[in-house]
LUMTI-57309 format. One line per 2 residues: number of its first residue (from 1); for each residue x, y, z of N, C-alpha, C. Coordinates in nm, 3 decimals. Example, Ala and Ser with C-alpha at 12.3 -4.5 7.8 and 13.67 -1.06 7.14 Angstrom:
REM residues 2
1	1.319:-0.569:0.780:1.230:-0.450:0.780:1.320:-0.330:0.780 ~ 1.285:-0.225:0.708:1.367:-0.106:0.714:1.290:0.003:0.787 .
REM end
This chain:
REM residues 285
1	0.181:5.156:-2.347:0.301:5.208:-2.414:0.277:5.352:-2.456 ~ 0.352:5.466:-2.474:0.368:5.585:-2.535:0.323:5.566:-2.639 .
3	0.264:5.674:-2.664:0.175:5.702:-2.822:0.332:5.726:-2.925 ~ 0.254:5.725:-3.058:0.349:5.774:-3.144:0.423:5.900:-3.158 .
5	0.337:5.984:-3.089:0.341:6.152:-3.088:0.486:6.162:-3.003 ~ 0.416:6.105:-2.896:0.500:6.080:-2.748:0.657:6.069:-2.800 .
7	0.674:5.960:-2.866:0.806:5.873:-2.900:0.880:5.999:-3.014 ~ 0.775:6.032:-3.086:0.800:6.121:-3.174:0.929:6.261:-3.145 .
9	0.873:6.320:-3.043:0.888:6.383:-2.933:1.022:6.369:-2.881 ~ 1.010:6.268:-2.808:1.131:6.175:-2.781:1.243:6.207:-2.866 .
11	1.260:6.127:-2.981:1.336:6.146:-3.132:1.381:6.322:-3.144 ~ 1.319:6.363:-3.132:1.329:6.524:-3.165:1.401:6.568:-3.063 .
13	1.410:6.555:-2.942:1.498:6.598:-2.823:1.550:6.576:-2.810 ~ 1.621:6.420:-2.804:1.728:6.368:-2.856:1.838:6.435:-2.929 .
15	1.812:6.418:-3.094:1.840:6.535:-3.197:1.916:6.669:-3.171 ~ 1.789:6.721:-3.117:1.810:6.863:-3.053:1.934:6.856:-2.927 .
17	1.905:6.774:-2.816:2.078:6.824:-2.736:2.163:6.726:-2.774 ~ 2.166:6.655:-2.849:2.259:6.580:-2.966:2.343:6.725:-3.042 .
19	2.277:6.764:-3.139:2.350:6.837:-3.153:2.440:6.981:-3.079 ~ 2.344:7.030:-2.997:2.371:7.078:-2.852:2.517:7.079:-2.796 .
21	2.531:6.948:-2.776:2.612:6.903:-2.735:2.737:6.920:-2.812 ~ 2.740:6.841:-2.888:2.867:6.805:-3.021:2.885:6.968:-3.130 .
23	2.807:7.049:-3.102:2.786:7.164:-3.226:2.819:7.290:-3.097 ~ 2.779:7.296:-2.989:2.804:7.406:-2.923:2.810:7.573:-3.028 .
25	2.836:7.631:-2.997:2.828:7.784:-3.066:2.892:7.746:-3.218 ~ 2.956:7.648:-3.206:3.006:7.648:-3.350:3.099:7.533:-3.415 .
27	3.120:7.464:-3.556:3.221:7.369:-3.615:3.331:7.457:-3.657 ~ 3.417:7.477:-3.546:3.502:7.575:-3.614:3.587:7.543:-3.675 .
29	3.611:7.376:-3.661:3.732:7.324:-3.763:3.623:7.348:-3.924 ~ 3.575:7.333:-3.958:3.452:7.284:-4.062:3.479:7.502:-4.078 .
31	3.397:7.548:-4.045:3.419:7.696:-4.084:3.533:7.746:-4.081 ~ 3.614:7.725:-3.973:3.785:7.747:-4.018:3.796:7.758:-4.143 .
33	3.834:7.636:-4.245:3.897:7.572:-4.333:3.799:7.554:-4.477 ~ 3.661:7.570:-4.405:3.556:7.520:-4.559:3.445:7.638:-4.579 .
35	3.447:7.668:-4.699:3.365:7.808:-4.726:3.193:7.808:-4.693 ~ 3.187:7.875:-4.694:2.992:7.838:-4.663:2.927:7.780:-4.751 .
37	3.025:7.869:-4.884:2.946:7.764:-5.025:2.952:7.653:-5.100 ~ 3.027:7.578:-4.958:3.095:7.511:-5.063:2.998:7.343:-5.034 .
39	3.007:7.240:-5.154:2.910:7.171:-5.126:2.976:7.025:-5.165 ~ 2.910:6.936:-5.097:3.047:6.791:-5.143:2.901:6.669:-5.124 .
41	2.986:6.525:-5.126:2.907:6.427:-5.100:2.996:6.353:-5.055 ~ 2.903:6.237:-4.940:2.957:6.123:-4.865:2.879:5.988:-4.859 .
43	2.960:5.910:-4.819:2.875:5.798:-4.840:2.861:5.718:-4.665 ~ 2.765:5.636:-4.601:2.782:5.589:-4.492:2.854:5.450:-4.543 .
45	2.949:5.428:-4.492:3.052:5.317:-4.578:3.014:5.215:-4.384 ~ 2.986:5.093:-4.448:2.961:4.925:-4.330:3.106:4.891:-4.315 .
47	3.173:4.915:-4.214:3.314:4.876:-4.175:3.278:4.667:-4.073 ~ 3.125:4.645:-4.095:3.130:4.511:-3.988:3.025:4.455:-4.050 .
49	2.973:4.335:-3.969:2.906:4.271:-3.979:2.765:4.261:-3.924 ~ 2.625:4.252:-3.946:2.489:4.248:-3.865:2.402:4.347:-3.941 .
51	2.285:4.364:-3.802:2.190:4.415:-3.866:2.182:4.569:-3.847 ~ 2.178:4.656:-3.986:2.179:4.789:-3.991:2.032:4.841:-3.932 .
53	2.105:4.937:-3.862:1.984:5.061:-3.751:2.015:5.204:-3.771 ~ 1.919:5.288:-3.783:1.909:5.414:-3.741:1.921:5.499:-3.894 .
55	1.903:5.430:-3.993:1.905:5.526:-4.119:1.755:5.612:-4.103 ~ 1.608:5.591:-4.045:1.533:5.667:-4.079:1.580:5.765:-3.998 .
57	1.659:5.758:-3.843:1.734:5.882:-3.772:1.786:5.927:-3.796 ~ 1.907:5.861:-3.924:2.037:5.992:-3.955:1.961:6.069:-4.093 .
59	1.826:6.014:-4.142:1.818:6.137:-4.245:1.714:6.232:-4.128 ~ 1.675:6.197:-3.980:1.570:6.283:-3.907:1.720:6.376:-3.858 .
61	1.807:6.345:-3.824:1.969:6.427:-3.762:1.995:6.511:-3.906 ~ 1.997:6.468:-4.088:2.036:6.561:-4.153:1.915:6.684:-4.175 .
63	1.843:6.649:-4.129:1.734:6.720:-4.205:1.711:6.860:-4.104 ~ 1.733:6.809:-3.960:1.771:6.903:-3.808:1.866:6.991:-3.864 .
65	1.949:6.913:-3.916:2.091:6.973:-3.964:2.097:7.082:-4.056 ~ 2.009:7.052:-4.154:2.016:7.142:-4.296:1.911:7.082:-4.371 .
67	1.749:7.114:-4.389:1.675:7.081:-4.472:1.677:7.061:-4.613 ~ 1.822:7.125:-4.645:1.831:7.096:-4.816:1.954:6.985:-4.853 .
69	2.015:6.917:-4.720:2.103:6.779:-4.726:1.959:6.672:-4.784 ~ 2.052:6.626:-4.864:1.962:6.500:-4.981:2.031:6.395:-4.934 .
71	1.933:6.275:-4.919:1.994:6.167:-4.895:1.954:6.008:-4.936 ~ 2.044:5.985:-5.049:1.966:5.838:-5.114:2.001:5.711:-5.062 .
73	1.909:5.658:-5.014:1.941:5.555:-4.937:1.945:5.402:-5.011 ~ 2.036:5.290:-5.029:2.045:5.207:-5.066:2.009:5.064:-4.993 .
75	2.064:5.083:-4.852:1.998:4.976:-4.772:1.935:5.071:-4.677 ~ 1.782:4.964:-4.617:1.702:4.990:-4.500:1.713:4.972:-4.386 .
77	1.693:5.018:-4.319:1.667:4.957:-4.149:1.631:4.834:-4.135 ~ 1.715:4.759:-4.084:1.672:4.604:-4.056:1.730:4.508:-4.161 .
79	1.791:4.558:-4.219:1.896:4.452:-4.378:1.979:4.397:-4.289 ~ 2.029:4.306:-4.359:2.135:4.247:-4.273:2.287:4.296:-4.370 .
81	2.351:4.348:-4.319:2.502:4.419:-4.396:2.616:4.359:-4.357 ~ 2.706:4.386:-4.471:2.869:4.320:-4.427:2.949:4.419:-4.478 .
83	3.062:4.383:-4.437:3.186:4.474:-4.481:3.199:4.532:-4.575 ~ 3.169:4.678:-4.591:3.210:4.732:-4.757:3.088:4.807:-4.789 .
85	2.962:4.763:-4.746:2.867:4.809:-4.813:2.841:4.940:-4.820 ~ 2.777:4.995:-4.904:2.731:5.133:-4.878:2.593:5.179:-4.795 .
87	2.534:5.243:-4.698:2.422:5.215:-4.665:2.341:5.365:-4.756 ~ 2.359:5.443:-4.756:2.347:5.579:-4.832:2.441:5.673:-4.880 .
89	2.408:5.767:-4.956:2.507:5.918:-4.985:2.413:5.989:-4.946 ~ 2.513:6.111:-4.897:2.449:6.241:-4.843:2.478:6.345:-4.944 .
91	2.431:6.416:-4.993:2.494:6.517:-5.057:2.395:6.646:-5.028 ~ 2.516:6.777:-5.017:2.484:6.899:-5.002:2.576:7.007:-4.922 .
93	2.544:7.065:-4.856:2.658:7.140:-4.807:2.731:7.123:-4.728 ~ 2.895:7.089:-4.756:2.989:7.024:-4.695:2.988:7.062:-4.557 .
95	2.988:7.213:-4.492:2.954:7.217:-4.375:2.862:7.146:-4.327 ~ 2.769:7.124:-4.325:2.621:7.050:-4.294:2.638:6.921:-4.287 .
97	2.742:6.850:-4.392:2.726:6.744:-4.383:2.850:6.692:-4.270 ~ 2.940:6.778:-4.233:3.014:6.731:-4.136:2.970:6.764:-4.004 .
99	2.883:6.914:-3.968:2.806:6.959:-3.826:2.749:6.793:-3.794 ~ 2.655:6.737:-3.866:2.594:6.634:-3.874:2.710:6.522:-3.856 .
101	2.787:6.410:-3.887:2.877:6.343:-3.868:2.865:6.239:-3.752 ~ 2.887:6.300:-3.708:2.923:6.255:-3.560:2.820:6.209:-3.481 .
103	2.740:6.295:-3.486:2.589:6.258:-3.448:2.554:6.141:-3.505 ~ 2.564:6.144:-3.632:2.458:6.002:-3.707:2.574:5.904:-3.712 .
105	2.652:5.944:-3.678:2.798:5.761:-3.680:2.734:5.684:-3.504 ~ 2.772:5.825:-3.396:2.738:5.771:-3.292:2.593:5.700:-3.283 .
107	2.476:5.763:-3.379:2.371:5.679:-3.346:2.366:5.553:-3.397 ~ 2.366:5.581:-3.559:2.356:5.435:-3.597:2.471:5.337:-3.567 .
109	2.550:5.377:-3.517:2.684:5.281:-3.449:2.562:5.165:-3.318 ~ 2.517:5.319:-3.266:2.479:5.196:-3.089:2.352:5.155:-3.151 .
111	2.243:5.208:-3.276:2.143:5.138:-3.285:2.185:4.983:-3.392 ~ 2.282:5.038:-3.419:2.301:4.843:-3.530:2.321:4.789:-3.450 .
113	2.410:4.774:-3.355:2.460:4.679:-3.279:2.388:4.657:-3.133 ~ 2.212:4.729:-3.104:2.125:4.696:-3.043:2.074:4.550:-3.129 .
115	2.024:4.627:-3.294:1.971:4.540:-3.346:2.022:4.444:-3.376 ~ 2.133:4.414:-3.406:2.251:4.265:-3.470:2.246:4.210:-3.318 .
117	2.190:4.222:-3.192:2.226:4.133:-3.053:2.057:4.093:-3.053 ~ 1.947:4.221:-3.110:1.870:4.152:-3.104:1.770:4.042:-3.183 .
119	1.866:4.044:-3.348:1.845:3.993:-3.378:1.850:3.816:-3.426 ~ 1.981:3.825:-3.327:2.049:3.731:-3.237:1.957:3.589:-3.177 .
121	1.883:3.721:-3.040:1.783:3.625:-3.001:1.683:3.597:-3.060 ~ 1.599:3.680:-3.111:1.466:3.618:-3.207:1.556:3.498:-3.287 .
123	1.654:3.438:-3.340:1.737:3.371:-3.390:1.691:3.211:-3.296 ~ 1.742:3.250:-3.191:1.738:3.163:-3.129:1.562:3.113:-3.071 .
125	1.530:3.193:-3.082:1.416:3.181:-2.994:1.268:3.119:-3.115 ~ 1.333:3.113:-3.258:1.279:3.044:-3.371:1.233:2.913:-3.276 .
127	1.059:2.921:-3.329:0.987:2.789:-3.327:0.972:2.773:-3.178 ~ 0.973:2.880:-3.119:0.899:2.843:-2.975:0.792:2.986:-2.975 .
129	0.708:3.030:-2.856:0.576:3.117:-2.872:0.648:3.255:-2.803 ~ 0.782:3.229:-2.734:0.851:3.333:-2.692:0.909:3.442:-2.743 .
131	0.866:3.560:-2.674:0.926:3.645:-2.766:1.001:3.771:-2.712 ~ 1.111:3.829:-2.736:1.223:3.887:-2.658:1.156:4.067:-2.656 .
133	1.206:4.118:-2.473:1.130:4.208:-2.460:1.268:4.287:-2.409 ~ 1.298:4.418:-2.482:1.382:4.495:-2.414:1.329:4.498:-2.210 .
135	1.473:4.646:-2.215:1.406:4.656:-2.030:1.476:4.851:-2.067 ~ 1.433:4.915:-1.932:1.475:5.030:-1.921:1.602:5.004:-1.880 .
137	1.751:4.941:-1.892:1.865:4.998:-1.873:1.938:5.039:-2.020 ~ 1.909:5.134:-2.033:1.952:5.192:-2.182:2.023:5.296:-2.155 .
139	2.090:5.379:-2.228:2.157:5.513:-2.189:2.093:5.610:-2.149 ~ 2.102:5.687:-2.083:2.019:5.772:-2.041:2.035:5.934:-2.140 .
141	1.907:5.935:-2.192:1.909:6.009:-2.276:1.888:6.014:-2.434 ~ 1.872:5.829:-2.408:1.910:5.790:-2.577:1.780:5.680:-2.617 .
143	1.719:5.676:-2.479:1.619:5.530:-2.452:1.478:5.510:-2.612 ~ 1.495:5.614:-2.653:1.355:5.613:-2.744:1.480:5.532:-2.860 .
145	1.560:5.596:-2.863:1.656:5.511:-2.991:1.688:5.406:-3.014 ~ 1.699:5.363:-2.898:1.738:5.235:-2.842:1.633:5.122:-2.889 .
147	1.544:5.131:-2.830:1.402:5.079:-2.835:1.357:5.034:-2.966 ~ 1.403:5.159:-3.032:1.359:5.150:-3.134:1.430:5.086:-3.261 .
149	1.519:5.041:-3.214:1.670:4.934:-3.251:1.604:4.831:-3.216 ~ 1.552:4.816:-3.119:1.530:4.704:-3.047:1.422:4.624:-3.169 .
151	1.338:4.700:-3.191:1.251:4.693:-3.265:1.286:4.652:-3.439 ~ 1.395:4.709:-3.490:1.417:4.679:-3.581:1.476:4.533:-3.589 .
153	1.569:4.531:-3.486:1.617:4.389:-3.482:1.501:4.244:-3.464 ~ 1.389:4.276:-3.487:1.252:4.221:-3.466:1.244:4.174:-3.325 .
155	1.289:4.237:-3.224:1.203:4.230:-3.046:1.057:4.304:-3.006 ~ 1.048:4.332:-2.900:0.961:4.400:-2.856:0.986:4.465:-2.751 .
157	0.930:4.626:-2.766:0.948:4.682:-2.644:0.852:4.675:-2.492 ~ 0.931:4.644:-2.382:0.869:4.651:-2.273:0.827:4.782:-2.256 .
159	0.775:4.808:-2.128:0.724:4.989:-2.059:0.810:5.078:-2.121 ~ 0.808:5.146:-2.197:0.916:5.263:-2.215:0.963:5.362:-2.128 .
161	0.881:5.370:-1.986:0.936:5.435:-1.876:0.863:5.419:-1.767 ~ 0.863:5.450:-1.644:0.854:5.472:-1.516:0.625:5.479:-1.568 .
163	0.610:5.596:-1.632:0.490:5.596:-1.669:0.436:5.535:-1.752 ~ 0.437:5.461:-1.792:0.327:5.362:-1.869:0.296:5.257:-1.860 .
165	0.382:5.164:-1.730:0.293:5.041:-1.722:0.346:5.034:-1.568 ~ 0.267:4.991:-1.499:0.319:4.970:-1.367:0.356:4.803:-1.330 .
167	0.500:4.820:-1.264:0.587:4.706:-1.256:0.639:4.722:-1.132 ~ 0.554:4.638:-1.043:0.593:4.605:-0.876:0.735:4.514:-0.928 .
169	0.811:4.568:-0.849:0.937:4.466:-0.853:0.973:4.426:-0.634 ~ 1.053:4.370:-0.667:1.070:4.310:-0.510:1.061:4.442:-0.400 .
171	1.152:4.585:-0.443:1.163:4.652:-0.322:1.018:4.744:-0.318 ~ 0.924:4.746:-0.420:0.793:4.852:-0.400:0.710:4.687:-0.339 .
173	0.738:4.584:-0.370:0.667:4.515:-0.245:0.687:4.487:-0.124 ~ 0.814:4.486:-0.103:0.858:4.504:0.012:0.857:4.621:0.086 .
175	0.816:4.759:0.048:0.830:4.850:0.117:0.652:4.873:0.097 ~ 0.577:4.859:0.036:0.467:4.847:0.031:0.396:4.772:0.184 .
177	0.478:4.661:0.201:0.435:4.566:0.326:0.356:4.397:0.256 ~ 0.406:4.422:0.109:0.375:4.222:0.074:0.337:4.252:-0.079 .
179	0.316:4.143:-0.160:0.289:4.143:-0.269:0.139:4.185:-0.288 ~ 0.091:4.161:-0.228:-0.079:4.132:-0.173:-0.099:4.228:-0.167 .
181	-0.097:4.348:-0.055:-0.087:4.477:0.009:-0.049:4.590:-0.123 ~ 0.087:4.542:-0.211:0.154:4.622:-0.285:0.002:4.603:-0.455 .
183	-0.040:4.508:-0.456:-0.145:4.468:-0.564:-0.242:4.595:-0.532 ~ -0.277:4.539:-0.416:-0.448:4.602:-0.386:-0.398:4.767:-0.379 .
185	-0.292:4.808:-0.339:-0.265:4.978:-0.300:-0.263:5.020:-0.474 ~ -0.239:4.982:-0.563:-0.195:4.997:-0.692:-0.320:4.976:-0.752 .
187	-0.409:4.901:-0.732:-0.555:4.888:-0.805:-0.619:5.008:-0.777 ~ -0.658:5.022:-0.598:-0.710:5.165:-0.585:-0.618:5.280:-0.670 .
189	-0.491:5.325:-0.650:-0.453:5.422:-0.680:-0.515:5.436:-0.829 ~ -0.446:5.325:-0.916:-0.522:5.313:-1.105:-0.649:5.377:-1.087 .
191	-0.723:5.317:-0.970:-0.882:5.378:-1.036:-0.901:5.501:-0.990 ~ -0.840:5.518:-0.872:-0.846:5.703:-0.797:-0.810:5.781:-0.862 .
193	-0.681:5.791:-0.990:-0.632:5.886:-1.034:-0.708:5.863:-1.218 ~ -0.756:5.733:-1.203:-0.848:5.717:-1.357:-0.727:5.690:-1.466 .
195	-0.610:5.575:-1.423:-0.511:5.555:-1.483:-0.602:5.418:-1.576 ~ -0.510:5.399:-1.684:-0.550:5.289:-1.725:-0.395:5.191:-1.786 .
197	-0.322:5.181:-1.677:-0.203:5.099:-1.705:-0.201:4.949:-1.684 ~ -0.163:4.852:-1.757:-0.114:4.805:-1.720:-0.008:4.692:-1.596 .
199	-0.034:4.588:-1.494:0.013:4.558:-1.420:0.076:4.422:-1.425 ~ 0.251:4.441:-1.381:0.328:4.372:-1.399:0.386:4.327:-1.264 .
201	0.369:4.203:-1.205:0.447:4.205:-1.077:0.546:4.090:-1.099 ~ 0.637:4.099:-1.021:0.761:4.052:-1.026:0.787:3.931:-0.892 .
203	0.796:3.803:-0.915:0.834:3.693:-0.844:0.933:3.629:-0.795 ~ 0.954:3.628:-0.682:1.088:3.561:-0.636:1.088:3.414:-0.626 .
205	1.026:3.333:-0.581:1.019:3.226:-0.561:0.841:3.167:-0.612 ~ 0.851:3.037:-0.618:0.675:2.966:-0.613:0.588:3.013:-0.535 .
207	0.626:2.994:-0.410:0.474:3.095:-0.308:0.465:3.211:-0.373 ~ 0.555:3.318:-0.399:0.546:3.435:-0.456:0.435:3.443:-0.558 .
209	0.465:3.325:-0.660:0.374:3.344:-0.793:0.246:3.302:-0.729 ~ 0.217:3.218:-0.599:0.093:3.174:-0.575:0.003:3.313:-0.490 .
211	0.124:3.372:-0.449:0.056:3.484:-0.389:-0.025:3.579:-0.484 ~ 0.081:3.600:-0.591:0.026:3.677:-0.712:-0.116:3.636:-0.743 .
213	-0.129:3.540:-0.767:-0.261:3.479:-0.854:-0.335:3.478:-0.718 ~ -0.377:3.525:-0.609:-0.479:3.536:-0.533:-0.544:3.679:-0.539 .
215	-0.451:3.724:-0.618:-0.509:3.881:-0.695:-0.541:3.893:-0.835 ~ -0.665:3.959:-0.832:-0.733:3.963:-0.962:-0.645:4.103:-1.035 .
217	-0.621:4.130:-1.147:-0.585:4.262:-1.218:-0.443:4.273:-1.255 ~ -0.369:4.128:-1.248:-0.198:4.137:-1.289:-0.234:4.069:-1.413 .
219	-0.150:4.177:-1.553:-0.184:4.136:-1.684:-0.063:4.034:-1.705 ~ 0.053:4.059:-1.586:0.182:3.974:-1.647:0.271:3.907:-1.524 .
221	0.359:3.817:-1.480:0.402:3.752:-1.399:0.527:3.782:-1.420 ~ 0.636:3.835:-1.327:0.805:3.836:-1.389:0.821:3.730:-1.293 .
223	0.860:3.619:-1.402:0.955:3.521:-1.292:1.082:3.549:-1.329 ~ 1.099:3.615:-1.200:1.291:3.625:-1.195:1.373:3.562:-1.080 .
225	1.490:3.515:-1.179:1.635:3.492:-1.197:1.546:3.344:-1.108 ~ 1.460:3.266:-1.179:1.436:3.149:-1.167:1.527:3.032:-1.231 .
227	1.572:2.902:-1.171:1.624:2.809:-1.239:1.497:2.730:-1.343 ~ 1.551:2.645:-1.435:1.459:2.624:-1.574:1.370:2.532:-1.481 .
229	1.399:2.445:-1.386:1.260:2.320:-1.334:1.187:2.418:-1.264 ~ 1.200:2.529:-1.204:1.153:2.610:-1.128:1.016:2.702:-1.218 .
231	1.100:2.759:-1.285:1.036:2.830:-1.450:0.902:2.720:-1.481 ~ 0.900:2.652:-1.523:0.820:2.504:-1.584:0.739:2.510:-1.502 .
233	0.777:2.541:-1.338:0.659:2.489:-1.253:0.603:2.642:-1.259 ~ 0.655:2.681:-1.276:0.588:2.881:-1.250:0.499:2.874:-1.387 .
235	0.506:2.852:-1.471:0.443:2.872:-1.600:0.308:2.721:-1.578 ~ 0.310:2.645:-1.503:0.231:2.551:-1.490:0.124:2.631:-1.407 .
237	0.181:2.630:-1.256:0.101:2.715:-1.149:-0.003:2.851:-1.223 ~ 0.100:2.918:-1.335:0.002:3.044:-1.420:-0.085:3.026:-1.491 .
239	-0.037:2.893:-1.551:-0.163:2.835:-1.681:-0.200:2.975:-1.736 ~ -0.281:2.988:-1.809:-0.374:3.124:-1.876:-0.430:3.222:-1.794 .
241	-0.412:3.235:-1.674:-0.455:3.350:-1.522:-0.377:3.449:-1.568 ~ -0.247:3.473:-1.654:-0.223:3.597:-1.731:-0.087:3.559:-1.792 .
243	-0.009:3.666:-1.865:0.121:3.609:-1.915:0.181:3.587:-1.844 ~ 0.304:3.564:-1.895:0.460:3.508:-1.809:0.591:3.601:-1.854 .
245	0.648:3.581:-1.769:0.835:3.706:-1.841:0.893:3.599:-1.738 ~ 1.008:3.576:-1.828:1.142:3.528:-1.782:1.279:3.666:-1.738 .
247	1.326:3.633:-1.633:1.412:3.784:-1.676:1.539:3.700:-1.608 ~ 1.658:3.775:-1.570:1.789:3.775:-1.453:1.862:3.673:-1.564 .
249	1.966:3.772:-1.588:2.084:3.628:-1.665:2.059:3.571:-1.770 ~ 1.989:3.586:-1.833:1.998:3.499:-1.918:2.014:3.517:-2.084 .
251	2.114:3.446:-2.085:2.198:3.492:-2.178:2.235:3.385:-2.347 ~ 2.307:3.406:-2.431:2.288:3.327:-2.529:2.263:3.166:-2.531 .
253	2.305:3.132:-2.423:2.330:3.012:-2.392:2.244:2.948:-2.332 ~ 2.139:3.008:-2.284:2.054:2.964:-2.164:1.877:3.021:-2.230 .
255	1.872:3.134:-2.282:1.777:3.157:-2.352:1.658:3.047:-2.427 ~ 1.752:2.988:-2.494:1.610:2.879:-2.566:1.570:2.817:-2.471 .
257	1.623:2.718:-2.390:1.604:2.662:-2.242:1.513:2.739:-2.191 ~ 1.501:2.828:-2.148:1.403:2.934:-2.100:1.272:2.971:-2.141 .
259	1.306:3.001:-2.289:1.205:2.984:-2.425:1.102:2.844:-2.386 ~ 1.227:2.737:-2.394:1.061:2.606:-2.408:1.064:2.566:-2.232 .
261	1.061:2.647:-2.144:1.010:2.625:-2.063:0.835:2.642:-2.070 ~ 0.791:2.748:-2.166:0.679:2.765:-2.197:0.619:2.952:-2.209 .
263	0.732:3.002:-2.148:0.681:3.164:-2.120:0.669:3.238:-2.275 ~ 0.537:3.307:-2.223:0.567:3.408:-2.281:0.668:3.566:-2.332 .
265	0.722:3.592:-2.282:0.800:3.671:-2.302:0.966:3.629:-2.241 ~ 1.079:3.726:-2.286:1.210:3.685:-2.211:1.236:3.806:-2.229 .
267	1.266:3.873:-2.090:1.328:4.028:-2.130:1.433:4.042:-2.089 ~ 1.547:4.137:-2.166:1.722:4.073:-2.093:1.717:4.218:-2.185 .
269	1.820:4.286:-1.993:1.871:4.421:-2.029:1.995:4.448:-2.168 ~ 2.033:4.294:-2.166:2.207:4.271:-2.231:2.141:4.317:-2.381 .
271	2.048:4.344:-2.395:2.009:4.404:-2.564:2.051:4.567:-2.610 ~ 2.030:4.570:-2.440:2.058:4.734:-2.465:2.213:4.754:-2.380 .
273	2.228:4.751:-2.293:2.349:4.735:-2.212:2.479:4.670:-2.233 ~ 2.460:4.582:-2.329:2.622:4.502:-2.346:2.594:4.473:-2.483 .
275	2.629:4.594:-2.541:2.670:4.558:-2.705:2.772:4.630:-2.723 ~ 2.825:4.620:-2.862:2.990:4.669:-2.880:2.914:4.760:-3.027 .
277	2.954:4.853:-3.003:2.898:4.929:-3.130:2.976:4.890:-3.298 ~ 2.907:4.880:-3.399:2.899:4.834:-3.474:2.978:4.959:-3.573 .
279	3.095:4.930:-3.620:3.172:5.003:-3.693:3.155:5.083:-3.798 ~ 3.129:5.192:-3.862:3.100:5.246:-3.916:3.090:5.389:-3.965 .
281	3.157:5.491:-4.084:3.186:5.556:-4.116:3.146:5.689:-4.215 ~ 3.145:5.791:-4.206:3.120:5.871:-4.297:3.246:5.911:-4.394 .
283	3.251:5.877:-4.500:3.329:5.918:-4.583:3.302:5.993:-4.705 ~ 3.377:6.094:-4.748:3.357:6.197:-4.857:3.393:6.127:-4.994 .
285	3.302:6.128:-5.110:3.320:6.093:-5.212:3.363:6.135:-5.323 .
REM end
């Protein structure tokens, strides 16, 4: 996984064409109409229901914004909130606090409602050894935030990108020339270039997983878009030769099923990809 620095990094660039974007040369409604000196307070007012995300981001967005915006926070990252609540006040300079706005509604909007879906499944997934793993279909551009929602909602993050863990999926074995072929080309390369990642290969059927396990150096097994008697026998065939991931479909309904099939992990893009953002407002006090 990415170091802290790394992710750090991440967060900050974000930020940076975040505001970029939404601030361009200037708030000219905000300077139009409001003096430079002039200074107010707001509150983040909970218009829904679930688990609140992204307050340590919107004071990392005010602080980008204007280092002398103050901000007291009442609920944390990861509370569970309802209608009405207050999550913080901002106070300081009314320009500043509206340049900022928009930015921190849109984030903590898509990071609550990462975390309220993922806190969902850990819900469900109570009292079995399984435990829910984001995937890279996230927004592009927004993926460290995401993740990190993911996280609050108590999941776990998979690879955070392309570089940090290597994950044969069906077409790099197939274009490789076999699962076998695609293993052994990926062991040399790790040790030729003095990588130390990680290896995840991905299963279509039972021979598949039997093929896998005739190779030494896979830390994890994706059985995908397996049916549950199928799963059972894949997690039998693996025994302790390395972990297990469930992936393809599977959804509120089908999840625990999946869970006590026996795997270790269940990773489902729908944490990051199919949520409805979670309502929520800046208002002046």
């Amino acid at each position: 996984m990415i170091s802290e620095s790394q992710f750090d990094r991440e967060l900050e660039l974000i930020i940076k064409n975040a505001i970029r974007e939404d601030v361009g040369a200037g708030d000219y409604s905000s300077l139009a109409c409001i003096p430079a000196t002039a200074t107010g307070k707001a509150k983040l007012l909970v218009k829904d229901n679930g688990i609140i995300a992204g307050v340590a981001f919107a004071k990392m967005i005010f602080k980008y914004v204007d280092p002398n915006l103050e901000v007291e926070t009442f609920i944390k990252d990861g509370d569970q909130v309802k209608k009405g609540d207050i999550v913080f006040h901002v106070s300081g300079s009314s320009q500043s606090i509206l340049k900022s706005e928009r930015v921190v509604l849109n984030s903590m909007q898509r990071m609550s409602a990462i975390a309220s879906k993922t806190a969902q499944y850990v819900h469900l997934l109570q009292g079995t050894k399984t435990k829910i793993l984001d995937t890279r279909k996230t927004t592009p551009g927004f993926r460290a935030c995401e993740k990190w929602a993911v996280k609050i909602g108590g999941g776990e993050n998979h690879r955070f990108a392309l570089y940090d863990m290597i994950m044969l999926k069906d077409n790099h074995n197939d274009f490789a020339g076999g699962i076998t072929l695609a293993i052994a080309k990926t062991k040399t390369y790790l040790n030729k270039n003095n990588l130390d990642l990680k290896i995840i290969v991905e299963a279509r059927n039972l021979d598949e997983i039997k093929e896998i396990l005739e190779s030494d150096g896979v830390y994890r097994i994706l059985i995908d878009n397996f049916n549950f008697e199928d799963t059972k026998k894949a997690v039998v065939l693996i025994g302790d030769k390395c972990l297990t991931e469930s992936s393809g479909n599977i959804n509120e309904s089908t999840i625990r099923t999946y869970a006590d099939c026996g795997v270790d992990y269940i990773s489902s893009g729908a944490l990051t990809h199919s949520v409805y953002n979670m309502d929520l407002s800046l208002k002046a006090i």
